[in-house]
DRENDO-1510 file (C-alpha; in Angstrom, 1 decimal, always signed):
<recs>
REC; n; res; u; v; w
REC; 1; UNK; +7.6; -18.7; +3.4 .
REC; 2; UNK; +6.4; -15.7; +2.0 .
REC; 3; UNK; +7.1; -12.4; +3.8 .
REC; 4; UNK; +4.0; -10.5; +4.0 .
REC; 5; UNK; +6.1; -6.7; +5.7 .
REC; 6; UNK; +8.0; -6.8; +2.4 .
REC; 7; UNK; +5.2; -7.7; +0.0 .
REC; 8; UNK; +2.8; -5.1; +1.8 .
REC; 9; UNK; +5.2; -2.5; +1.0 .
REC; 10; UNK; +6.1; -3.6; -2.4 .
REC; 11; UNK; +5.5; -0.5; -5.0 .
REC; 12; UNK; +5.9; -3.2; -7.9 .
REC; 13; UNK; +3.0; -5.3; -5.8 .
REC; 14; UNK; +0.5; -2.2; -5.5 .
REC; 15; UNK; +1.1; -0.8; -8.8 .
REC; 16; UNK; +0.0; -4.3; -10.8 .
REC; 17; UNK; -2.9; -4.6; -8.2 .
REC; 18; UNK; -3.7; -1.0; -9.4 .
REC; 19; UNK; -3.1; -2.0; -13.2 .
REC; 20; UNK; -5.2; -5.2; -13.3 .
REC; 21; UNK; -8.4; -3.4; -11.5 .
REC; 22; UNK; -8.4; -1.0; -13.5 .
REC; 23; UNK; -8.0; -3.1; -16.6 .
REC; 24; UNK; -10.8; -5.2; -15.1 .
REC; 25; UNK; -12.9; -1.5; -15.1 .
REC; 26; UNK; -12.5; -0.9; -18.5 .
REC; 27; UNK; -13.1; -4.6; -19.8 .
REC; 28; UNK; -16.3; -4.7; -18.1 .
REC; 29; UNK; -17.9; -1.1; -19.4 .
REC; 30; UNK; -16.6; +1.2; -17.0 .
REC; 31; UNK; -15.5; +5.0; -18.0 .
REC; 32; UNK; -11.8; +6.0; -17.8 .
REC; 33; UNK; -12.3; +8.4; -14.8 .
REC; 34; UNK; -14.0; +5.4; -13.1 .
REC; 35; UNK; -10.7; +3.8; -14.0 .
REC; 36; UNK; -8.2; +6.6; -12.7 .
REC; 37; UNK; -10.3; +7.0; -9.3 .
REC; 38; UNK; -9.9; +3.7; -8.1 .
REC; 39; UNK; -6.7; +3.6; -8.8 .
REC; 40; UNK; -5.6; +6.2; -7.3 .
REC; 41; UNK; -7.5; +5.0; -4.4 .
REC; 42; UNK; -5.5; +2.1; -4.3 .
REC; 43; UNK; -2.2; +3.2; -4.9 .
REC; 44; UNK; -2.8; +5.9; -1.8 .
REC; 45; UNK; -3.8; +3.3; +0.6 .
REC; 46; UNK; -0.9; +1.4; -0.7 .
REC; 47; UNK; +1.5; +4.4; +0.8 .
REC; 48; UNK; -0.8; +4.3; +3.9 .
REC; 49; UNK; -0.1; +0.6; +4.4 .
REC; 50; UNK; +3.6; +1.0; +3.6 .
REC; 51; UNK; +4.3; +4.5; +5.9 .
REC; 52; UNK; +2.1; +2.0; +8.6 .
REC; 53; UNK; +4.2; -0.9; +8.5 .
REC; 54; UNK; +7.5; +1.1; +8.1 .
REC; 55; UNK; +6.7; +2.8; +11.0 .
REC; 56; UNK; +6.2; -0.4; +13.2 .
REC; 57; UNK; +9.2; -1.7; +12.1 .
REC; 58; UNK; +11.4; +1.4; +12.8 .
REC; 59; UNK; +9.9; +1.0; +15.9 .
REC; 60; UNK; +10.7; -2.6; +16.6 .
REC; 61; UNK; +13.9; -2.0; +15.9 .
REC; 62; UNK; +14.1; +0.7; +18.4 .
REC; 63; UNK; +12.8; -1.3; +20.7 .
REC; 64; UNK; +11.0; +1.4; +22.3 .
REC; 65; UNK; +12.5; +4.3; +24.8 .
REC; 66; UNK; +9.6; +3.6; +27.4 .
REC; 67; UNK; +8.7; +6.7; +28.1 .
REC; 68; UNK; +5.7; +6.7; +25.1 .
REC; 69; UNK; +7.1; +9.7; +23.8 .
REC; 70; UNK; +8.6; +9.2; +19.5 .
REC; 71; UNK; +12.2; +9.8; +18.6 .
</recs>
């Protein structure tokens, strides 16, 4: 079974997603800049989806204090 937490947070995962789009920009025509935008795009909500789901988990883990307030 594949674990999608650790995948989602995988650097090694978002940085060949970023690599193959943006060698799929350049193949097809599209400028360099083009290129460095998007993946810089990707590779920030990348740390958005890992800070998100590392969050959750810390939280899990703390099983909550239940007062709604963070540690």
């Amino acid at each position: 079974m594949i674990n999608w937490k650790r995948k989602l947070t995988s650097r090694k995962l978002w940085l060949a997603v970023a690599g193959f789009v943006t060698g799929l920009i350049i193949a097809f025509g599209g400028a360099e800049e083009t290129a460095n935008t998007v993946s810089g795009c990707i590779m920030s909500g990348a740390a958005v989806i890992a800070y998100i789901i590392g969050e959750g988990l810390a939280d899990s883990g703390n099983g909550g204090n239940g007062n709604g307030s963070e540690n």
